[in-house]
Every structure is written in structure tokens, then in C-alpha cells.
KELOMAR-889451 format. One record per residue (C-alpha): x, y negated, z; residue in one letter. Coordinates in steps of 0.02 Angstrom, whole numbers, padded with zeros to 5 digits, always signed. Example, Ala and Ser with C-alpha at 12.3 -4.5 7.8 and 13.67 -1.06 7.14 Angstrom:
% KELOMAR-889451
+00615+00225+00390A+00684+00053+00357S
END
This chain:
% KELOMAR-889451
+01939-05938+02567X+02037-05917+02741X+02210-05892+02746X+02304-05815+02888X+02476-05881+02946X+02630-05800+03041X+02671-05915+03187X+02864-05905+03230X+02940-05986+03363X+03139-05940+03406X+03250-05971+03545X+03448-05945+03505X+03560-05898+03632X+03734-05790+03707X+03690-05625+03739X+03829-05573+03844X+03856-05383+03921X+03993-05264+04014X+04038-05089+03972X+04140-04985+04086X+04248-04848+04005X+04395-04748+04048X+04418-04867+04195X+04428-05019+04074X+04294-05139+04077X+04258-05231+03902X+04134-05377+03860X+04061-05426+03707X+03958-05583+03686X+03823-05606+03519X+03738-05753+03447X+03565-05671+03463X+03395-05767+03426X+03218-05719+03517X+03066-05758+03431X+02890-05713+03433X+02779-05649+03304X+02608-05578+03301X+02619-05576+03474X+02745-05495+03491X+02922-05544+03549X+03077-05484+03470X+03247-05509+03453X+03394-05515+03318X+03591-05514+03306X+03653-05677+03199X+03840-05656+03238X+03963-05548+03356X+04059-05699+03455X+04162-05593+03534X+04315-05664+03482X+04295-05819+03530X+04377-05887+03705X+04301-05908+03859X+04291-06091+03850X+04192-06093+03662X+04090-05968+03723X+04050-06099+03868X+04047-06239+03764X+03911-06146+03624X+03791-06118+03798X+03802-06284+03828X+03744-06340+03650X+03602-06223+03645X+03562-06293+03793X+03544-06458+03758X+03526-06460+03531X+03381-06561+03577X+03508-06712+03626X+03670-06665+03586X+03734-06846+03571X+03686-06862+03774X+03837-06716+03813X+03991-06854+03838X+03867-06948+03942X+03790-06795+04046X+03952-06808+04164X+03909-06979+04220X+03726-06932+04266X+03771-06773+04361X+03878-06767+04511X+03956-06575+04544X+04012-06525+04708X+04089-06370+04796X+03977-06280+04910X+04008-06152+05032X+04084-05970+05009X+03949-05855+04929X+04026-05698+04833X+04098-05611+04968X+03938-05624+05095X+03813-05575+04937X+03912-05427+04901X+03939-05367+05070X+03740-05387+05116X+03693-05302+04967X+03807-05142+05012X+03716-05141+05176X+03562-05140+05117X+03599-05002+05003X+03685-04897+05140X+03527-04936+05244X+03619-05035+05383X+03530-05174+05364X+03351-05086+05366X+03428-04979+05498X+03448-05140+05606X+03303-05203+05590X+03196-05366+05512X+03200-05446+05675X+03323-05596+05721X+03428-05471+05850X+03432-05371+05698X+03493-05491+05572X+03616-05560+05724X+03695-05388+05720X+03702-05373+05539X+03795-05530+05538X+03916-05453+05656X+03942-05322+05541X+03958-05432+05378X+04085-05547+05480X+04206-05400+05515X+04221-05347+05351X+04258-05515+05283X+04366-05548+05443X+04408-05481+05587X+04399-05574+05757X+04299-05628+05907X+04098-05679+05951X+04166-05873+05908X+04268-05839+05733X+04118-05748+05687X+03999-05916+05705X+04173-06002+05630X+04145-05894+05467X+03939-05913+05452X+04017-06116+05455X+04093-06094+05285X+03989-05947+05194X+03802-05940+05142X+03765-05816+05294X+03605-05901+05360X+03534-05904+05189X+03583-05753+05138X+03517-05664+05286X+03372-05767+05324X+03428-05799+05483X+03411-05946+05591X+03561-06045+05686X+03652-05953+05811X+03817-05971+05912X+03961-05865+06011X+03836-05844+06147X+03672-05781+06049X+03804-05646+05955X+03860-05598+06151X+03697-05587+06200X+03675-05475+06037X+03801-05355+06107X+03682-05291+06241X+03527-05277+06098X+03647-05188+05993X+03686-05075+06137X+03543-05015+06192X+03481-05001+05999X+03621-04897+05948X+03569-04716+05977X+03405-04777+05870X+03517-04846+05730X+03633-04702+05711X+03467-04577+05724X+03404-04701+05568X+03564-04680+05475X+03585-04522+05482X+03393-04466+05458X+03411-04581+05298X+03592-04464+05245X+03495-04312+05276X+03381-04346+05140X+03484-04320+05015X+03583-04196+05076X+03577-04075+05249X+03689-04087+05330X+03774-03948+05463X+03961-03975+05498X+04018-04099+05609X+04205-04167+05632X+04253-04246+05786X+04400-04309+05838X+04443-04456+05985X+04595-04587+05986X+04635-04728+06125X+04651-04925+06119X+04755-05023+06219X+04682-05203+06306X+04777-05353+06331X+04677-05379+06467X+04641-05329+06632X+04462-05358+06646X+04372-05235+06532X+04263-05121+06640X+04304-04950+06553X+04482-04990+06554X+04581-04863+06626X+04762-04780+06605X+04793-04613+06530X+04878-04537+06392X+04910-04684+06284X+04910-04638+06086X+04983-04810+06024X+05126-04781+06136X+05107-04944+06228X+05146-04894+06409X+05107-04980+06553X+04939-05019+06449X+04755-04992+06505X+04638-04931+06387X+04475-04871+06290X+04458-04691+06211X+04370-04668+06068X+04269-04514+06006X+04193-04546+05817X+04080-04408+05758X+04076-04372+05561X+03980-04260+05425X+04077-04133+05328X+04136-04275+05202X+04197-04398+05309X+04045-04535+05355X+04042-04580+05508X+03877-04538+05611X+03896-04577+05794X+04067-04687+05886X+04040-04676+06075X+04184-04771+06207X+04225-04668+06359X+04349-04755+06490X+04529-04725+06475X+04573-04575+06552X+04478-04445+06506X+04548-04279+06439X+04485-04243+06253X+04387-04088+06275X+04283-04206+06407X+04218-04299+06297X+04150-04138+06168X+03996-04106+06269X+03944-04264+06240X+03926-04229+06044X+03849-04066+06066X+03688-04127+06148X+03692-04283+06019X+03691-04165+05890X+03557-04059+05949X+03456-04154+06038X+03455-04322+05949X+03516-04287+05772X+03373-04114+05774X+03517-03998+05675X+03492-03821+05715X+03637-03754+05613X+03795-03819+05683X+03975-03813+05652X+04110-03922+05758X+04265-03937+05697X+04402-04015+05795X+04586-03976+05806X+04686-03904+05937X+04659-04000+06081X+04483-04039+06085X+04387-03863+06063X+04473-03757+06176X+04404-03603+06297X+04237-03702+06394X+04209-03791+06230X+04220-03655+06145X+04068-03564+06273X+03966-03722+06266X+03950-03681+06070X+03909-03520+06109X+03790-03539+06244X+03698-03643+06096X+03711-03544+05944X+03835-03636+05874X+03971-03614+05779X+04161-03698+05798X+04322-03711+05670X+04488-03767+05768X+04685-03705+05780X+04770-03625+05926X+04929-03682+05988X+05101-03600+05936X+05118-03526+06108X+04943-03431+06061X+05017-03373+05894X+05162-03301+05989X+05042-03217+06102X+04946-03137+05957X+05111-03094+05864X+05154-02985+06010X+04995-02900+06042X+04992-02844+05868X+04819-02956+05806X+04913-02994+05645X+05086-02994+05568X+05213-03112+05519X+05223-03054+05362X+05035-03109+05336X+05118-03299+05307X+05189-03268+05159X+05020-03252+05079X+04950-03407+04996X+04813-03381+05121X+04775-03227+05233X+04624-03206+05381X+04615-03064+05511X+04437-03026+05566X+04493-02981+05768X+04363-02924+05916X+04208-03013+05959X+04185-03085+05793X+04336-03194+05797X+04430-03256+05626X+04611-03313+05594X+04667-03405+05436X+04829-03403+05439X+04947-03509+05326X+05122-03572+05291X+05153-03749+05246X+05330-03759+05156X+05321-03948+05148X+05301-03935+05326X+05427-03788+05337X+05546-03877+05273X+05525-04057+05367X+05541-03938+05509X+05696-03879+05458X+05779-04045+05395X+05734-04117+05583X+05789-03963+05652X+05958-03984+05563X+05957-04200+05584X+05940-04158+05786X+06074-04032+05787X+06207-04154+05674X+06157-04293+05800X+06201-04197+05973X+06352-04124+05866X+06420-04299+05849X+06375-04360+06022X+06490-04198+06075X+06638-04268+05971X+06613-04468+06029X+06612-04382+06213X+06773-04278+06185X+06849-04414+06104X+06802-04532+06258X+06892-04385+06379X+07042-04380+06285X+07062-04575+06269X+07028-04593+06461X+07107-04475+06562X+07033-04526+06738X+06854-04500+06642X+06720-04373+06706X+06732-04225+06623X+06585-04131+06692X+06476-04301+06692X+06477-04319+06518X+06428-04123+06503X+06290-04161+06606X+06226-04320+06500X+06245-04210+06342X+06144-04060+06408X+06015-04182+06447X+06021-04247+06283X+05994-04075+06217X+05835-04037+06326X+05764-04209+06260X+05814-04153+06075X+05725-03997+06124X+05878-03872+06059X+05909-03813+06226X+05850-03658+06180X+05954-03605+06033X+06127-03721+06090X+06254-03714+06221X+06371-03833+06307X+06505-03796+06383X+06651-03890+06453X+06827-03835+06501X+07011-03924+06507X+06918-04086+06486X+06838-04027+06318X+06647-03985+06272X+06612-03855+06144X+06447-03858+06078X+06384-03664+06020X+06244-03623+05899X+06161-03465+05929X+06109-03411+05754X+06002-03268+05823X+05893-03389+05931X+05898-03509+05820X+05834-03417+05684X+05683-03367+05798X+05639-03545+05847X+05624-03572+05653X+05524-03399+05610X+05348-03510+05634X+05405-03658+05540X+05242-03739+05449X+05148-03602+05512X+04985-03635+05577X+04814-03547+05625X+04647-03591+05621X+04518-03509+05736X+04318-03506+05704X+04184-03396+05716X+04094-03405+05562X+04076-03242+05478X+04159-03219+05281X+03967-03229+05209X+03942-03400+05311X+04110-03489+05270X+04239-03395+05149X+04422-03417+05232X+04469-03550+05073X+04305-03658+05155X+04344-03640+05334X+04555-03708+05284X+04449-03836+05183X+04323-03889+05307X+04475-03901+05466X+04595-04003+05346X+04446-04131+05328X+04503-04194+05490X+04598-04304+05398X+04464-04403+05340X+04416-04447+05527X+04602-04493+05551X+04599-04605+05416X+04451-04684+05485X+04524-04718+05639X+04658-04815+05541X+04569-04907+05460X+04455-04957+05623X+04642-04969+05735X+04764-05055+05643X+04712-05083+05454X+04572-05159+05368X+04463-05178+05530X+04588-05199+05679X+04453-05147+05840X+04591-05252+05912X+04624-05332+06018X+04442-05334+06114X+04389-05516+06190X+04252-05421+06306X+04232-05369+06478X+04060-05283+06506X+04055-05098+06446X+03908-05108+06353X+03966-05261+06240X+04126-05155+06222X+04020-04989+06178X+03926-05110+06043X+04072-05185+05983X+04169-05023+05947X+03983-04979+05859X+03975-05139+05750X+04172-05071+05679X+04096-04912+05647X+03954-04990+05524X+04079-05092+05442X+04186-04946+05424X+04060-04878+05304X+04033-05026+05189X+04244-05027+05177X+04221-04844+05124X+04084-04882+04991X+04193-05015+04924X+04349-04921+04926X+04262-04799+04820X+04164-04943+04701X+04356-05010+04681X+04461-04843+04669X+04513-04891+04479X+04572-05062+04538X+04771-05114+04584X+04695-05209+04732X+04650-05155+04919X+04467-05201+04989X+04537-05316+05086X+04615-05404+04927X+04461-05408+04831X+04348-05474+04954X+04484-05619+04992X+04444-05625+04815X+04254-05622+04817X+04272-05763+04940X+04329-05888+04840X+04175-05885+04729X+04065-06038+04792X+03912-06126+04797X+03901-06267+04668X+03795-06403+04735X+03716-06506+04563X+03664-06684+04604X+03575-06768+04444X+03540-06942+04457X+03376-06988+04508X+03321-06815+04527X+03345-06699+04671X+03497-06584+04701X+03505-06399+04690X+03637-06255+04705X+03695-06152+04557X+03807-06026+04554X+03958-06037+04424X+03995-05906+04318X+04136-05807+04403X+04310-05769+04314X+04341-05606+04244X+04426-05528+04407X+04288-05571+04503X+04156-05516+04384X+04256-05339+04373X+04241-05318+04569X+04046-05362+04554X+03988-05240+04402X+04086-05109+04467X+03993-05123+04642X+03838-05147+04543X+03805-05325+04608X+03691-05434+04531X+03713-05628+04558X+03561-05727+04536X+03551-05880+04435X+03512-06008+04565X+03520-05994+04740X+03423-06119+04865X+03503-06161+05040X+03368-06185+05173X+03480-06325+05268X+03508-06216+05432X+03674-06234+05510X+03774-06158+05656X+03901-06227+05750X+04002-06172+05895X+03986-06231+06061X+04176-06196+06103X+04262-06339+05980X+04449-06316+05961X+04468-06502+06003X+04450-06446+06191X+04554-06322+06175X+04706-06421+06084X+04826-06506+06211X+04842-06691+06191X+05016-06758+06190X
END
């Protein structure tokens, strides 16, 4: 008679998982046992560990690792050797978001495009030139990681110029890929300058310096962004261009490049003016901007709409040719108005009284000078208009005319927006909505300027390497976003928690007699956070293919010798 057995065979081990809720992350770890039967493999739950510290959890691994010979675990230290490798966490993490965005595919497979990638990866971690870039690939897993062979200062140089002439064939990638998921049909664009340090820089040029660093030559900027505030397009025009100069640019990109039929530009006050404004036309497309307080006077006068239209929440006039006003009061704004208003007035006031007290202390004094220096002073204040100084037996009296003063203050937080979208295309609540996202280009060119990703200063001379430069921010700009968004729930800035990321390394295991390999540890709990809530896997083992890159600048040159 034949008899049929059951054949088990079971593997114990720590189960270990995160769950996200409410913004609070919580891990539980189980004793959980996989076995096979009738060909079949299945798993059971012996015990909920979850109680138990970080280090027993470690230390009950460890014995299921190794139940076979648990008398050889004092000895195992003295056969392996365990040594620091290079940074890891923060390159991983930032390579997978680009791949995810579709940079990296974007780029390219090929070493120019894995070159540029780098470039991109490198100013997120940290921001600096062609040679702290190589630096930085010294001390983190990028080769590996990228699959890329060695490089130095002058290969990523030389990368400039690929990544120049590749960028309108990038950004047409990019935003081809964005498109699929959503159309896209509104377009902010706004522009903002950056001062050199240098002479050299073949698009420098002086004009009207936003940083207020006079005496200055510099870039302007123009960055190009969908409805929701992703960049698309960054192009670098020489210094001195007025804005609306650089608009025409974008129109053709748009149309021409990008394929969009259905446009709408919005841009504030000084970039879509009058031509702009016909250039849209001439192209079936559509604009939302604001016009100038002088233009609201204009339009007060000539009867297109009413002051008391401001006191709505939000009111619109539909005027000739198909033109729209949204018209709105700010009182936040009203009121900063008025506080300044009232700080400038307080500050002249007490200038008057230092002056008199001056004349009467110093009887030989200029009367009429100091009258002079004080009406000055009120032109520069800008309360000329609605003050008056006037000087006799050595004293200056300073008059407020109410009456003028309460019409400088009639349009306080007032402001109008201008487009030519009917009500059935864009309701007036979407076309306030759509002009305040402005912001989110503003934001971005704080970020890029003087926060996270400092386009400063600029160690380049040729105008394309400058163009690609300003390009390579630009993609970095929208793996900060991504992250900022992964991380929103954490007390921590991007730039914190990649510092962070950093610090989780390579461990290089050296058994004796037996060849080496890298592991990577199990992070701490911080760390682990940033990951799962960016969705980043870490794998188990990692292999380093031995390629190195070193500069060919060494700071030893550079260093004097005493």
C-alpha cells in the first residue's frame, strides 16, 4: 500500500512594513514563517514584534540569519572587516525623481546625456561650478549610479555646448511627455535679471538691474510655465533688453515648437502691453495681464467703470472690442498702502522739526537751504503731491492737504486685470485665478536666484554654456518642486533632507578569504521617512564598477605655500 506524504520546508524571518496616515508614518515588524506545501508557498504570522527596539529587532535578523551556527556570532567580527563607502542616498533618490519626471529619458542614454544628467543631479545636491561638480561625483556613487564612465571639469564644459544645442529637443520631450496627461493651454511668463562678478560673460550687458546691484552687468532671464507652475522653456537674453522684447520669443515657441493651438499668455503689467498685445491677436491668441494705475485713472474718467465697482468682492466690465476688466480691492494691500503712506508722512514730519530745530539753534544757518533739502526729500518720499513746505521767519511748516491726499489714497489695493477671453472661455473668478498664478513663476525664480539653487554666481564666459547652464537650473528646479511636494508634511526644507539623504553610505564588507562587496545599511528612521514618502526603493546590494573621476585642477596648485 502507498502512502503519500506532505513535504514542509519553512524559512522564519522579520517581516517589516510602513504605513502612512494622517501625515504620521508607523512601522510594525512580525515574526512571520514561509513554507511550502503541495507546491505551493505560503506564509504565517508567529508573533507581532513590534514592540521590541530597533536594536533586538536587529539582533533577531541576525540570528535567523545565521541559527545554523549561532556559536560563530562573537567570532563573525574578527572574520569580516566593515568599511564606510561613499555617499549613496542622496544621488539614488535624486536619479530616481528624474527618471520619473522623464529628465533623464529626456536627456538621453548616451554619455553627453548622462554627463548632463549629472549636471543636473550635482545642483540639487550642491550648488557650484564645472570642477565642484567632478569634486561631488569624488565622494557619491554617481558613476555607478548613472552608468557613466570617468569624466572631469572639462568633459562637463564641453557638455555645456551638447546641452545647448539639445535643449529646444529636451524641453519639446518634456513637455510632449506633460501633455499626456493633461493639455495643456495657458502659459505664464515672466523674466528677472542676474548680476556677474565678472566681466567676461558674452551676454553681459547693463540695464535695469532687479537685484539692485548697480554698477553690475548682467543676464535676463525669461522662464516660461504651464498654468500650475512647471517650468517648460528658460531662455537667457543679454542684459539690457526691455521685457516685452523678449515675449515674441515665447509666442513662436509656443506655437511653433510646443504645436498648442489654444493659447493663453499671462504676464503682468509690464510684459504684455499694446504690440504684445497685437502679436496675440494677429495669432488667435488669447492674453490675461493688468494695466497700470495711470490706465485705471484713464478709464475712471472716461466712464468704462466705476469706483464704486471695488467694493465688490469681485466685479468685471465687458468694454468695446471684446475687452474684460476684473476689477478688485485688496484691503491687505489697502491697508499696507496706507500704513506706508502714514510711516512716510511721520518721517518727513520729523525731518521738518530736526530742521527747525537746527535754524533756531544756529542762527547764521540757511533757512531756505534746508527748505530746499526737505522738498527734495518729499519728491523722493513721493508726497509731493498731497504736502507742502513752506518756510518763513526762519521756520518750515509742513501742510497736509486732506482733499489731495484723500485722492492719492482712493485706489489703494486696487488693481485691474485685462484679457480677452470671453465669460464662457474663462469665468472672471478663473481669469483673477489664472493672473495671481504668477506667483508660482516668482517663486521659481527664488528658488533658481538666491535659495535652494543659487544660478549664482556664473563661472562661464561663452553664451551658449551660459544659455545651458541657466537650462540645467531649470531641470533641477523641477526635481526641488517634486520633492518639496513628496516632503510637504515634514519640519525640514529640501535642502535639509537631502543634506540628510547624504549621509547614508556605501558599506564596503570585506570577509576573510572571500571577496568584498557593498551593502547598503539599513537607514535610520528619518531617513527612511524621506525615502517612503518619495516612494524610493533601496536595493539590497549595490555593486561599484571601480570607475573613478578626478579633477585635473587639484587645490594643491591653487593653495599658496608659505
Amino acid at each position: 500500500m502507498s502512502q503519500k506524504y506532505i513535504i514542509l520546508v519553512a524559512t522564519m524571518y522579520i517581516d517589516t512594513s510602513h504605513i502612512t496616515r494622517g501625515g504620521k508614518t508607523y512601522t510594525r515588524h512580525l515574526l512571520r514563517e514561509s513554507y511550502r506545501a503541495n507546491g505551493k508557498v505560503l506564509h504565517r504570522t508567529i508573533a507581532n514584534v513590534s514592540h521590541c527596539s530597533a536594536a533586538e529587532i536587529e539582533a533577531m535578523r541576525l540570528a535567523l540569519r545565521h541559527k545554523e551556527a549561532l556559536e560563530h556570532l562573537g567570532t563573525i567580527q574578527d572574520a569580516v572587516t566593515l568599511q564606510q563607502g561613499v555617499s549613496f542616498g542622496a544621488v539614488w533618490t535624486v536619479y530616481h525623481v528624474a527618471r520619473r519626471l522623464g529628465i533623464a529619458q529626456a536627456l538621453g542614454p548616451t554619455r553627453a546625456g548622462k554627463l548632463a544628467l549629472w549636471q543636473v543631479i550635482a545642483r540639487v545636491i550642491d550648488q557650484g561650478s564645472r570642477l565642484s561638480a567632478v569634486r561631488l561625483a569624488m565622494s557619491h556613487a554617481a558613476c555607478d549610479v548613472l552608468g557613466l564612465g570617468t569624466f572631469d571639469e572639462d568633459a562637463l564644459y564641453e557638455n555645456l555646448d551638447w546641452l545647448a544645442g539639445a535643449q529646444a529637443r529636451v524641453e519639446d520631450r518634456l513637455f510632449a511627455q506633460r501633455t499626456k496627461i493633461k493639455p495643456v493651454s495657458l502659459f505664464l511668463y515672466d523674466v528677472t535679471s542676474s548680476y556677474l562678478e565678472g566681466t567676461h560673460n558674452e551676454l553681459a550687458a547693463f540695464g535695469y538691474n532687479r537685484d539692485g546691484k548697480k554698477g553690475k552687468l548682467q543676464i535676463v532671464i525669461g522662464l516660461l510655465c504651464d498654468e500650475e507652475g512647471h517650468p517648460v522653456s528658460i531662455e537667457v537674453f543679454p542684459g539690457n533688453p526691455q521685457d516685452p522684447q523678449t515675449f515674441a520669443a515665447q509666442i513662436n515657441k509656443v506655437k511653433v515648437r510646443f504645436g498648442v493651438t489654444e493659447i493663453t499668455f499671462v504676464g503682468d503689467r509690464g510684459m504684455i502691453k499694446g504690440q504684445q498685445i497685437e502679436d496675440l491677436a494677429q495669432q488667435g491668441f488669447h492674453y490675461i495681464t493688468a494695466i497700470t494705475k495711470p490706465q485705471i485713472e484713464k478709464l475712471l474718467r472716461t466712464g468704462t467703470f466705476q469706483m464704486d465697482l471695488f467694493d465688490q468682492e469681485l466685479a468685471e466690465v465687458l468694454a468695446e472690442e471684446g475687452i474684460r476688466y476684473v476689477l478688485r480691492r485688496n484691503p491687505v494691500r489697502a491697508q499696507e498702502v496706507r500704513d506706508t503712506r502714514h510711516a512716510k508722512l511721520a518721517t518727513l514730519q520729523a525731518q521738518v522739526a530736526k530742521h527747525n530745530r537746527y535754524l533756531t539753534d544756529h542762527p547764521r544757518a540757511d533757512a531756505q537751504g534746508a527748505w530746499q533739502k526737505l522738498v527734495a526729500r518729499a519728491k523722493q518720499l513721493r508726497v509731493a503731491d498731497w504736502v507742502e513746505l513752506t518756510v518763513a521767519e526762519r521756520s518750515i511748516t509742513l501742510t497736509v492737504h486732506e482733499d489731495a491726499q484723500t485722492a492719492e489714497a482712493k485706489l489703494d489695493g486696487c488693481y485691474v486685470l485685462k484679457t480677452d477671453l470671453t465669460p464662457a472661455q474663462a469665468p472672471k473668478e478663473i481669469v483673477h485665478d489664472r493672473y495671481k498664478d504668477l506667483a508660482s513663476v516668482e517663486q521659481a525664480f527664488r528658488s533658481c536666484k538666491t535659495a535652494h539653487l543659487e544660478v549664482r554666481p556664473i563661472f562661464l564666459r561663452l553664451k551658449e554654456r551660459t544659455r545651458a547652464h541657466a537650462f540645467v537650473v531649470m531641470l533641477a528646479y523641477q526635481i526641488i518642486q517634486y520633492l518639496a511636494s513628496c516632503w510637504s508634511t515634514f519640519d525640514l526644507t529640501v535642502e535639509e533632507g537631502l543634506q540628510a539623504l547624504t549621509t547614508l553610505c556605501l558599506v564596503e564588507v570585506s570577509p576573510k578569504n572571500a571577496p568584498s562587496y557593498h551593502c547598503i545599511p539599513t537607514p535610520r528612521a528619518s531617513i527612511a521617512h524621506l525615502l517612503h514618502s518619495a516612494d524610493i526603493k533601496l536595493p539590497k546590494v549595490f555593486a561599484l564598477s571601480g570607475t573613478r573621476v578626478s579633477t585635473k585642477k587639484k587645490l594643491q596648485s591653487e593653495r599658496l605655500v608659505l
